[in-house]
C-alpha positions as CSV (number, residue, x, y, z in Angstrom):
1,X,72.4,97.0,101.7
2,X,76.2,97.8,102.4
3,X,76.7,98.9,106.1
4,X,80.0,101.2,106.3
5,X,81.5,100.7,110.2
6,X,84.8,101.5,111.8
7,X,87.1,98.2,111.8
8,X,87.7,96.6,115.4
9,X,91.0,94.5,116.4
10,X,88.1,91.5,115.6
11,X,88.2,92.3,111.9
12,X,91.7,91.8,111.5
13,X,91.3,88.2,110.1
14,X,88.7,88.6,107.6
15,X,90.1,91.5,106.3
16,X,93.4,89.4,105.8
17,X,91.7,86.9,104.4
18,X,89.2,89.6,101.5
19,X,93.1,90.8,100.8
20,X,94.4,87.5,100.4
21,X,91.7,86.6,98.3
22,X,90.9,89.7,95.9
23,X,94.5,91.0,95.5
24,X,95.6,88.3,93.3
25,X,92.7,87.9,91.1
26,X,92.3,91.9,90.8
27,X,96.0,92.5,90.3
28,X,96.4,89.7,87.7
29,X,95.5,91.2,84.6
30,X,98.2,95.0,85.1
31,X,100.8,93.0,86.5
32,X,103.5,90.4,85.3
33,X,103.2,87.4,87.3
34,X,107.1,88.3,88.0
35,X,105.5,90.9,90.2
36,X,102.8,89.0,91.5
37,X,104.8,86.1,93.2
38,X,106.7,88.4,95.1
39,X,104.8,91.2,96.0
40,X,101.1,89.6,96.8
41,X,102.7,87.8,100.1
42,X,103.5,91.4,101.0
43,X,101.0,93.5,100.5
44,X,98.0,90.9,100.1
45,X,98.2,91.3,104.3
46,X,96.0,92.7,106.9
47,X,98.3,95.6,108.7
48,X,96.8,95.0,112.8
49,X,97.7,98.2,113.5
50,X,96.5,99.9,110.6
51,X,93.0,98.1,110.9
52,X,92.4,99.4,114.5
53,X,93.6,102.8,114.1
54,X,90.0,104.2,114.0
55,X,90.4,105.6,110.2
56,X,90.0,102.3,109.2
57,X,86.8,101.1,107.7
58,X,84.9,97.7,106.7
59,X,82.2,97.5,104.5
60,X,79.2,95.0,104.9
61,X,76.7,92.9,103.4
62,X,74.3,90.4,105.1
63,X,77.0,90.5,107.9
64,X,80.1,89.7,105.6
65,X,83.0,91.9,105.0
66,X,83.4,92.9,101.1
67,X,85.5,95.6,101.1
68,X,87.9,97.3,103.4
69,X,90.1,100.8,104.0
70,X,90.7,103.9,105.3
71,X,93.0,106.8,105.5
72,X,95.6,108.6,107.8
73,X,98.2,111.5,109.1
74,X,100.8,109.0,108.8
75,X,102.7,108.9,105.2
76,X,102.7,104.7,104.2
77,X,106.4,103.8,104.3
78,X,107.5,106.5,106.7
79,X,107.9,110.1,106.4
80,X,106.4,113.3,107.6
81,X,102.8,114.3,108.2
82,X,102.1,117.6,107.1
83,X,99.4,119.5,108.4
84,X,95.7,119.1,106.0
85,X,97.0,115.6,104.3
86,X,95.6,112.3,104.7
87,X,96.8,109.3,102.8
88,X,94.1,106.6,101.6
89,X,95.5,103.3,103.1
90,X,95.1,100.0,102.1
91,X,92.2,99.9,100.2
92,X,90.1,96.5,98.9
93,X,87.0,95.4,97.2
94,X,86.0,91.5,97.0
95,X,86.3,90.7,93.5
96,X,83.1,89.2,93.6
97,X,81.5,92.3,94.4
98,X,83.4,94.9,92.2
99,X,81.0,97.3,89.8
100,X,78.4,96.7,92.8
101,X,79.2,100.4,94.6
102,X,81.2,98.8,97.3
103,X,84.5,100.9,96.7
104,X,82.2,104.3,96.5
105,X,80.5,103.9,99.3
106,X,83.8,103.3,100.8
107,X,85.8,106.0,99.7
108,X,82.7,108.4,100.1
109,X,82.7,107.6,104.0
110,X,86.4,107.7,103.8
111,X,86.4,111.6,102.4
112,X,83.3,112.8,105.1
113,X,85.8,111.4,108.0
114,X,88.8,112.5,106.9
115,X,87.2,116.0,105.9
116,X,85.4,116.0,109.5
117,X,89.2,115.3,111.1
118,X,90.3,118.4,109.4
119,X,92.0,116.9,105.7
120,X,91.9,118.8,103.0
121,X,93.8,116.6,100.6
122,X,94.0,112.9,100.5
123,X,96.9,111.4,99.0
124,X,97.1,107.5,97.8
125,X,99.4,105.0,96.1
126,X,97.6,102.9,93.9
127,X,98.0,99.9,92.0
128,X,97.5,100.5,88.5
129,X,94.2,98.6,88.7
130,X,92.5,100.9,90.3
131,X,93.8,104.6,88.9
132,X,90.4,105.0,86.9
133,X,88.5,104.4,90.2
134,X,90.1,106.4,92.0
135,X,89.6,109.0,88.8
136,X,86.6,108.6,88.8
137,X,86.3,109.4,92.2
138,X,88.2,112.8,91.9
139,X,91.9,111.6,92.5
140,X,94.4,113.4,89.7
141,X,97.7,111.4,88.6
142,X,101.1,112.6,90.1
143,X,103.0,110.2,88.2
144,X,104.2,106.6,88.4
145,X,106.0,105.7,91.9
146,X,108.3,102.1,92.5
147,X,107.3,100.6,96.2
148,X,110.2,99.1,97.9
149,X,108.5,96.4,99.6
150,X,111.9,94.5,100.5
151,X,115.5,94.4,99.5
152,X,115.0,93.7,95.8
153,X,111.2,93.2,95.8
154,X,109.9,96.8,93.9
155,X,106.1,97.0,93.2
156,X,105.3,99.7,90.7
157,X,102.5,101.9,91.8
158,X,100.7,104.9,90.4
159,X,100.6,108.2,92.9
160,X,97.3,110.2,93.3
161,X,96.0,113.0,95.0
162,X,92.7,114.7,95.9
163,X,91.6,118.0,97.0
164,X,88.9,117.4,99.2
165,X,86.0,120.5,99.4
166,X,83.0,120.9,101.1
167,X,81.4,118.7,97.7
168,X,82.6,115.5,98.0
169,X,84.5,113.8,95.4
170,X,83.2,111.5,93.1
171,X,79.6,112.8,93.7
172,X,79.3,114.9,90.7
């Protein structure tokens, strides 16, 4: 049974380590390993302060973390929070346990809290792995987006947004 709980500053190194672990094999096959070598040591890294913000989630199974990720006001990279907008943040599924409901359940906790604090649209920037998840679960494509992740280190990404109504997303 997968257990959906608020991450704790305890979590911060197995989350690192699912990142660490899935990223590489679940980015592999849409991008170039030109991309891989240099972006995976940045973004395949638990963020401590993202993880204990409290819109952070882990999700559980037989007391093992398979999946992690949350939402918040603040815009990744910077910029201003507008009033109604989340952004989906750092989102991850152990690749042993993909196609097993893992990211639903996830994102579906993710959209009752967020909607609960008041959002009514949830933005994300996702790889291009995951766009027909996130389709699926009732994200729309704003177009392709370039991450600066470091001088000279650009990771192309995929932008996405979802109105969120009193239905949630994805449960159609």
């Amino acid at each position: 049974m997968l257990n959906v709980r608020m991450a704790v500053r305890a979590d911060i190194a197995a989350v690192d380590a699912l990142l660490a672990r899935s990223f590489p094999r679940l980015l592999k096959p849409d991008y170039p390993p030109s991309v891989l070598v240099t972006a995976l040591p940045r973004i395949s890294r638990a963020q401590p302060g993202l993880v204990t913000c409290g819109t952070y989630y882990v999700v559980e199974e037989a007391g093992q973390i398979i999946g992690a990720g949350g939402w918040t006001r603040a815009v990744p990279g910077g910029g201003k929070a507008q009033q109604g907008l989340g952004n989906v943040r750092h989102v991850v599924t152990d690749d042993r346990a993909v196609r097993r409901g893992v990211g639903r359940t996830l994102l579906t906790h993710v959209f009752a809290m967020a909607r609960a604090a008041g959002i009514s649209r949830l933005d994300c920037i996702s790889t291009r792995t995951v766009v027909p998840f996130y389709a699926a679960m009732g994200f729309a494509v704003r177009g392709p987006v370039t991450i600066s992740l470091a001088p000279g280190i650009d990771f192309p990404a995929v932008a996405m947004t979802c109105e969120l109504s009193d239905q949630a997303p994805g449960s159609a």
